[in-house]
N, C-alpha and C positions, 0 to 999 in steps of 0.2 A: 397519191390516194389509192390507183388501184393497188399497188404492193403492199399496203394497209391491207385493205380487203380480202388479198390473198394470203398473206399471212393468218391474220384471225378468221380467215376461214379454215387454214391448214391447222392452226392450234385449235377449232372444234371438231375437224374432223378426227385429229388424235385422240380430243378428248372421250368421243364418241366409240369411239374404237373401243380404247380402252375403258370403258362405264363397265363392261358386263364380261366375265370372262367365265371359260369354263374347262374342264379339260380330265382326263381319266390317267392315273398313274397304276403298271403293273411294273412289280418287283422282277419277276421273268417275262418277260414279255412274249414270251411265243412259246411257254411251255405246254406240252403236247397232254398234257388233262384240263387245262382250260375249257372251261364247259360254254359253248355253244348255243344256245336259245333256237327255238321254229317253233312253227306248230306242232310238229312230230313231236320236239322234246322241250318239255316241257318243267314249271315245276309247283309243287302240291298248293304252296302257301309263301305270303310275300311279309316280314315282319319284322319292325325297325324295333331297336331297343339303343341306349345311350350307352355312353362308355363316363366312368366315374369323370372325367374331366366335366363330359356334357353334364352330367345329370349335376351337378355344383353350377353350372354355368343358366339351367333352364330356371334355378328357384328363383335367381335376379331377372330373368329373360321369359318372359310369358307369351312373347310374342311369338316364338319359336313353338309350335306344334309336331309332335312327333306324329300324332294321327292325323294329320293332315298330310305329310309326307308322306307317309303308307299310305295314305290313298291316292297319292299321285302317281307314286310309284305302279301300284296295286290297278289304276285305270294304263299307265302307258303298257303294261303289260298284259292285260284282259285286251285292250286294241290289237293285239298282235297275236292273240291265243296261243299265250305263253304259259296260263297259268292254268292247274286243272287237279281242283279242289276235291274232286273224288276220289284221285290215285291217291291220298294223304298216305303217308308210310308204305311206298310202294315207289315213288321219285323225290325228288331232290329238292329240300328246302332253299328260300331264298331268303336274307336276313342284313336289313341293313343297319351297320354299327356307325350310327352316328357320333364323331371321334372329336368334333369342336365345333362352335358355330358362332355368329355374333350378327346381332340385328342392330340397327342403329336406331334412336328414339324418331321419334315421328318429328319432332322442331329440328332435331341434327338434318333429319335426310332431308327435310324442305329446305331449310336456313342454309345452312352449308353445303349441302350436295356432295359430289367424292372429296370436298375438302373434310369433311367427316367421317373420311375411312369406307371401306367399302362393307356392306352385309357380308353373308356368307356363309357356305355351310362344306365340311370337308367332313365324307365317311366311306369307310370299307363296304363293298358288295359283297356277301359272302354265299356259298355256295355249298350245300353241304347235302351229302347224299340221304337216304334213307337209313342209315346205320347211322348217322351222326359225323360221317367222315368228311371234312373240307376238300370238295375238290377246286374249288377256285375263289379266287378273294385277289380283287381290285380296288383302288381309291378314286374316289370321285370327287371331285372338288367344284364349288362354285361359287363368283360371287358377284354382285350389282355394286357400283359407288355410283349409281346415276340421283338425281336427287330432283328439286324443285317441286312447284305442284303438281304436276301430271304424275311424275315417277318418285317422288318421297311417301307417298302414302303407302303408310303399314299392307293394307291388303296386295296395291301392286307390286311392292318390294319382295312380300314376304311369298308371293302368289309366283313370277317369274323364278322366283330359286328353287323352289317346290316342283315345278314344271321343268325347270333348265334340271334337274338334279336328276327325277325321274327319266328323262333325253336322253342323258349323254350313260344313264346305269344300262336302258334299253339299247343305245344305239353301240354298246361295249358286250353286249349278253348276247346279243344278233349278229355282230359282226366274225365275218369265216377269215 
């Protein structure tokens, strides 16, 4: 009986693990114009827009809010006085290209749980100076397969990826 217990507690602890994942992909990773975040440098405006995949994907998917996103983004970045709306053409835009996403229906994520796939949202951070020139652009990725009633409902689902996306955009735009 206990190695019952301990096995399905070790097959929830995996499962728990892996419910929620997240993680930042750059193409060069350590190249020397990667733009830096602080309060000194800063940049003008924060604005998400979709990439043709996305925007075919959101007319089935309503759940999916791209101003909601910006504003998650737009608050983890005002906490960090990253952003500053008076230099507008004068520093460096921020612009996130949301690249693909997928929400699961509100019965899939309670009924099934990660056995219905995980949410998720995967887009580029891009970086582009005052002249329109890209100095940096990373990928951000994220996604929930946690499910049941606590964690299948639309707002919490859709509410942690919106938050986990803005995290790991900030904690990739801040890091030296």
């Amino acid at each position: 009986m206990k190695s019952l217990n301990m096995i399905a507690g070790t097959a929830l602890l995996c499962l728990l693990v892996t419910g929620c994942a997240s993680g930042v992909t750059r193409e060069a990773p350590d190249t020397p114009e990667k733009a830096h975040l602080s309060a000194g440098k800063q940049v003008a405006e924060v604005s998400v827009i979709l990439t043709e995949v996305a925007k075919e994907k959101v007319v089935d998917n309503l759940k999916f809010d791209p101003g909601e996103l910006k504003n998650h983004v737009q608050r983890a970045m005002d906490a960090r006085s990253l952003i500053n709306p008076a230099a507008r053409g004068r520093i460096p835009v921020l612009t996130v290209e949301v690249k693909d996403f997928r929400v699961r229906s509100n019965f899939s994520a309670v009924m099934f749980g990660f056995m219905a796939g995980a949410d998720s949202i995967t887009g580029d951070i891009v970086i582009k100076d005052a002249g329109g020139a890209e100095i940096d652009r990373f990928e951000v990725t994220v996604s929930y397969a946690l499910g049941g009633l606590a964690g299948g409902q639309d707002s919490a689902r859709m509410g942690w990826l919106y938050e986990k996306f803005a995290e790991e955009a900030v904690k990739e735009l801040t890091r030296e």
